[in-house]
C-alpha positions, 0 to 999 in steps of 0.5 A: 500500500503507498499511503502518499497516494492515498488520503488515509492517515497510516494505521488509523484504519487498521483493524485490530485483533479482538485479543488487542481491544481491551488493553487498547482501550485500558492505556487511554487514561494513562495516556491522557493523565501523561500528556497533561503532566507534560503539558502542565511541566512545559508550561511551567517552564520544565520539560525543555528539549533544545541543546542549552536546556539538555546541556544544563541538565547534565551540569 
């Protein structure tokens, strides 16, 4: 499948095993909680990833 030529996002229309649902689903909450942290860490002026920020890191 060339995905350039069509207008599908890669993996979004995969269908997933019936085994694979529940864990699936389990792992939204984790997700969510864990992207609002970063969010809430970045805008607190923490969670830096250009050079000076890593450098300043390890010092």
């Amino acid at each position: 499948m060339d995905v350039t030529s069509e207008q599908r996002v890669p993996l979004e229309d995969e269908v997933y095993a019936d085994w694979a649902l529940h864990p699936r689903e389990s792992l939204v909450r984790p997700r969510r909680e864990a992207r609002l942290a970063l969010a809430r860490d970045r805008f607190s002026g923490l969670g830096q990833s250009g050079t000076l920020a890593a450098i300043e890191s390890l010092a």
